[in-house]
C-alpha positions in Angstrom: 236.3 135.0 215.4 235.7 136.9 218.4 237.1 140.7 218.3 238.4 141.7 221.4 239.9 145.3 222.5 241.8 146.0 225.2 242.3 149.9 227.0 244.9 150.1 229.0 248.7 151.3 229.5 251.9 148.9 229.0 252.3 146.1 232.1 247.8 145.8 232.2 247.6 145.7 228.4 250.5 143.0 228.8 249.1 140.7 230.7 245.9 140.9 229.4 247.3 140.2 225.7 250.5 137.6 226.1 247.0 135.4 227.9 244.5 135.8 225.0 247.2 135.6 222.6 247.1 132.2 222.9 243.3 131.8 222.1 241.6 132.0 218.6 240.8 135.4 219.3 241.1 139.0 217.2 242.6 141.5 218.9 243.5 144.9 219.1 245.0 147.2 222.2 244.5 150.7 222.8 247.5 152.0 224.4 247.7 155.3 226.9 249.9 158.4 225.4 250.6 160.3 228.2 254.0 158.4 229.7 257.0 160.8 230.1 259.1 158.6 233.0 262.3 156.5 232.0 263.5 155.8 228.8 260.1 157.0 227.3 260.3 160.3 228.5 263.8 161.3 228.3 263.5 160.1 224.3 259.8 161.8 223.9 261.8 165.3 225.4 265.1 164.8 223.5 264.2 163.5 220.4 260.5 164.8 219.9 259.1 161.2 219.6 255.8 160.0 220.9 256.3 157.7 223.6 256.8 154.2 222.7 257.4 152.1 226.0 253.9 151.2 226.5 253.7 150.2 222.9 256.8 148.3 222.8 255.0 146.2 225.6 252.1 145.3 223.7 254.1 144.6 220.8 256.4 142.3 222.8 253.1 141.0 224.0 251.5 139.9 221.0 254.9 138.7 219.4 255.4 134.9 217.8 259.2 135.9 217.1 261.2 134.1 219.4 262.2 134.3 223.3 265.4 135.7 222.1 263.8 139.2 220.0 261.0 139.5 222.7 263.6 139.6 225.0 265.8 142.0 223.1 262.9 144.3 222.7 263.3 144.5 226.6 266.8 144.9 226.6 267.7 147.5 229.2 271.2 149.3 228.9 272.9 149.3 231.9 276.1 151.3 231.7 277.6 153.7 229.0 275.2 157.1 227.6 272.3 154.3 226.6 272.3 153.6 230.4 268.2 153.2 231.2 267.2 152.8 227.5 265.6 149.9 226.2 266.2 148.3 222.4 262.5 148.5 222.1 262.1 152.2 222.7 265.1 153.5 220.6 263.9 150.7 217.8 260.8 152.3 218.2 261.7 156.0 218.2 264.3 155.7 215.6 261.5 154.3 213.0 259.4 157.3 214.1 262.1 159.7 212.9 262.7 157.7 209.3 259.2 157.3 208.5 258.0 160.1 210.0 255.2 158.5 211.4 254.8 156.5 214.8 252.2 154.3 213.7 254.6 153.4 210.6 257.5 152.1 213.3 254.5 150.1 214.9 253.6 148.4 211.6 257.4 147.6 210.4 258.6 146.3 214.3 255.2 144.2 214.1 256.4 142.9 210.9 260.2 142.3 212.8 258.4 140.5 215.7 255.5 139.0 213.9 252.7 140.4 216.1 249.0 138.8 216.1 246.7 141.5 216.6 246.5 145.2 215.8 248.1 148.0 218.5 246.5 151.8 218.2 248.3 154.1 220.1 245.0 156.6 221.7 246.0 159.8 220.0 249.3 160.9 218.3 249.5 164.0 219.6 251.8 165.1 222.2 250.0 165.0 225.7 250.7 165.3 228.8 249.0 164.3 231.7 248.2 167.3 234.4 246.6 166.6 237.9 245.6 169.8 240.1 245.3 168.8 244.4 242.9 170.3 246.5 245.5 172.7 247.9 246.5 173.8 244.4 249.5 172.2 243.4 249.6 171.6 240.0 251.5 168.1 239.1 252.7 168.2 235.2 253.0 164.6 234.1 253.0 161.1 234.1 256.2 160.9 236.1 255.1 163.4 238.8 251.0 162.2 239.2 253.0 158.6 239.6 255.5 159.7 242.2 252.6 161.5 243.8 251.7 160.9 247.8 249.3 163.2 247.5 246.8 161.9 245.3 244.8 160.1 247.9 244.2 163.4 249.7 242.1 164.6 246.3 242.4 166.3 243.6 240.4 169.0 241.8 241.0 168.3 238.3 242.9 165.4 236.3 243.2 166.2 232.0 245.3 166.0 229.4 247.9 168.9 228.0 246.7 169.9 224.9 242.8 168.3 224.8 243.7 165.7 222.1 241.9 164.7 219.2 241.3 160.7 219.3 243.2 158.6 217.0 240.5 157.4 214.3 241.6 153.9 214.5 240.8 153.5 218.0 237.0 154.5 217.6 236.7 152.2 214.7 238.5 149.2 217.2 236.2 149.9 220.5 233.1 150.2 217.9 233.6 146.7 216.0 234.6 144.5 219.6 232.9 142.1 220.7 234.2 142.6 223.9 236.3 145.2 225.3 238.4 145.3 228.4 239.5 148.0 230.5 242.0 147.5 232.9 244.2 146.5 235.0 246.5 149.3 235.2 247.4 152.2 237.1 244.3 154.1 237.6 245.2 157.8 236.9 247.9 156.9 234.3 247.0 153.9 232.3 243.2 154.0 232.9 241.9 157.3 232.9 244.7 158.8 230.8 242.8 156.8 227.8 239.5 158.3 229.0 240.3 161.6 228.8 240.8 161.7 225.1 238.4 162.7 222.8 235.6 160.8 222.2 236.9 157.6 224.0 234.8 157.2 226.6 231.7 158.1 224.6 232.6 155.3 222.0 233.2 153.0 225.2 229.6 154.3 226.6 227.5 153.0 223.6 229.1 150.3 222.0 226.9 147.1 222.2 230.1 144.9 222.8 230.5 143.0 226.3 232.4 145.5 228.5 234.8 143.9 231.6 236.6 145.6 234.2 240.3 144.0 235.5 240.5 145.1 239.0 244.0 145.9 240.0 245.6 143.1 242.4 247.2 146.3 244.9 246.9 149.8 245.5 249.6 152.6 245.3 250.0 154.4 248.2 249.4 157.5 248.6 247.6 157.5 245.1 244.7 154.7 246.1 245.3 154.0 249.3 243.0 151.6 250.9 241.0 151.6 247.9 238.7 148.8 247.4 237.2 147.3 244.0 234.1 149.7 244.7 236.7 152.4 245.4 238.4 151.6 241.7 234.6 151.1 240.3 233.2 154.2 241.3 236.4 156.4 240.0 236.4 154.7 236.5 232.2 155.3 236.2 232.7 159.4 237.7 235.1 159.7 234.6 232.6 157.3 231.6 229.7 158.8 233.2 227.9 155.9 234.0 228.7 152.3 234.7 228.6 150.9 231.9 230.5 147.0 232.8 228.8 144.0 232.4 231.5 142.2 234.2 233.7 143.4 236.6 236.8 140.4 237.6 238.3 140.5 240.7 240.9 138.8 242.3 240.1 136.9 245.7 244.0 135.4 246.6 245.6 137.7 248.7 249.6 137.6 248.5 251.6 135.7 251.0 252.5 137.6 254.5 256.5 137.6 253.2 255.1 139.4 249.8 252.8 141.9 251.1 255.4 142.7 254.0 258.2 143.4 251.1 255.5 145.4 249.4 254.1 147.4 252.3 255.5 150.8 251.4 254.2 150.7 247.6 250.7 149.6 248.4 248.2 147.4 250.2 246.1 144.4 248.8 242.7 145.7 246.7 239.8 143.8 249.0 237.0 143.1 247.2 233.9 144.6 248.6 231.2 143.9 245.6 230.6 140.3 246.6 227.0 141.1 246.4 227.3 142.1 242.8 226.2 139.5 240.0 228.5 140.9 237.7 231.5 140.7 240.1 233.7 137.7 238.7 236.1 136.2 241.5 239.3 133.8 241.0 243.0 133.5 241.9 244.9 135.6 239.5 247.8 136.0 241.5 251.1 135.8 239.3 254.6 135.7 240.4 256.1 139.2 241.9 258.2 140.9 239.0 260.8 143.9 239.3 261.0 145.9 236.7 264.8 147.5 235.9 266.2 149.3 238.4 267.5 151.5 235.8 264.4 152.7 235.1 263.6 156.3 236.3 260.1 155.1 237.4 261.3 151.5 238.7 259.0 149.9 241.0 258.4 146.0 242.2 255.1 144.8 241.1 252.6 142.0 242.3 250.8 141.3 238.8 248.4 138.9 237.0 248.7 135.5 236.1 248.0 135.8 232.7 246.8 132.2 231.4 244.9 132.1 235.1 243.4 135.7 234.2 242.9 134.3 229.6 240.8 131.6 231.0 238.3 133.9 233.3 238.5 136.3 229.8 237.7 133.8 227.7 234.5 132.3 229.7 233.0 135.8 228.7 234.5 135.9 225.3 232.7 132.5 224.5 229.4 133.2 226.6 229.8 130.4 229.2 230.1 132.6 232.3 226.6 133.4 232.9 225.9 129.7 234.3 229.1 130.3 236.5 227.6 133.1 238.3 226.8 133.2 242.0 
């Protein structure tokens, strides 16, 4: 059985895993640390908990419970003092704080929800992510670099709050894959974030296993504005320090004019400008728009994957039969 790992934040990792999951695949998900918006971050500040929203995600992902506890790992309060809390993260938080350990309350709700696959959060230490602009201005976390319309005008510096040591488990997942994917995500806070840890990118840089890139489907404005899939290639390689993909997938179905009007003040369509590369994999991955809770601090309507469209292009790697497919 193929072993495949996955780095990434919650919705990327998501798609990518509720696809594969279906496919006689072993896998594991390494899972950003640095989110401090919504529910995550008023429990990570209140309560002292590492933040589990991202993790929840993956769990819910890789779940065989039924539709009714996947869905009540979602559950979003919408009135009263839980108002903007989902099940999953106080589930997850409140196992943290009986066990004393965050990767306990990730084994015991995988037990609850009957997960196939393994979920290592990056490091579990406290982090924050901290982005400085050309002009100075120093934006302290998650929240604030993803509110940002600024980004897109540079940035001097982008690192995480203390340096953290890399969890153990996730250098022992990206060196026994077979394949590992990076991406899709949001590139400063799902996909760098990871990068920045200790010894992450290194382990990525020499591992023998296939390495794919998951282009985002659309930008964020003022963050990657007008960014292209080169655009998105060459900031992931300035931060590895090479390039080191073997296959990069792109998606080459733009939305509907009614879609990308409704979406035209969140981001424009990624155009893919690496036609001329052989490893450059192109398909219709276009999934149905999704809204995420509106009350979520950090709500936000997405355009995301299709996940069994975006399993089948995975798994033509996975299984070696893309090569002949190439163009």
């Amino acid at each position: 059985m193929k072993k495949v790992c996955t780095i990434g934040g919650g919705t990327g990792n998501f798609v990518v895993l509720s696809g594969l999951k279906e496919y006689d695949v072993d896998l594991s998900a390494v899972v950003a640390m640095a989110d401090d918006g919504g529910s995550t971050g008023i429990l990570r500040d209140e309560l002292g908990v590492l933040p589990a929203g991202d993790v929840r995600q993956c769990i819910v992902a890789l779940s065989n419970s039924s539709q009714l506890m996947r869905n009540l790992m979602n559950y979003r309060f919408d009135s009263g003092g839980l108002r903007g809390h989902s099940f999953g993260n106080l589930f997850l938080s409140a196992l943290e704080k009986v066990t004393g350990s965050f990767e306990r309350s990730i084994e015991e709700v995988g037990k609850v929800l009957n997960i196939s696959g393994k979920i290592f959060p990056v490091t579990m230490q406290h982090v924050r992510l901290m982005m400085i602009l050309h002009d100075g201005k120093l934006l302290q976390g998650e929240k604030e670099i993803y509110l940002s319309h600024e980004i897109d005008q540079g940035y001097k510096k982008i690192y995480l709050e203390p340096y953290p040591k890399v969890n153990p488990q996730v250098i022992e997942s990206i060196e026994a894959a077979d394949v590992i994917i990076l991406g899709p995500g949001g590139l400063y806070c799902s996909l760098i974030s990871n990068l920045l840890v200790d010894g992450v990118k290194e382990a990525f840089s020499r591992s023998k296993a296939k390495k794919v890139c998951v282009m985002n489907l659309m930008n964020q404005k003022g963050q990657t504005t007008d960014f292209t899939a080169k655009s998105y290639l060459d900031e992931l390689v300035k931060f590895i320090g090479r390039d080191i993909f073997d296959f990069i997938i792109v998606n080459d179905q733009e939305p509907g004019g009614p879609l990308l009007k409704a979406y035209k003040d969140e981001g424009s369509f990624v155009r893919n400008d690496l036609k001329g590369d052989p490893r450059v994999i192109s398909a219709d991955l276009m999934g149905e728009s999704a809204h995420l809770s509106s009350s979520d601090l950090m709500n936000r309507s997405l355009i995301r994957h299709d996940k069994k469209r975006l399993a089948i292009e995975l798994m033509k790697i996975i299984r070696g039969t893309v090569d002949a497919m190439l163009v």
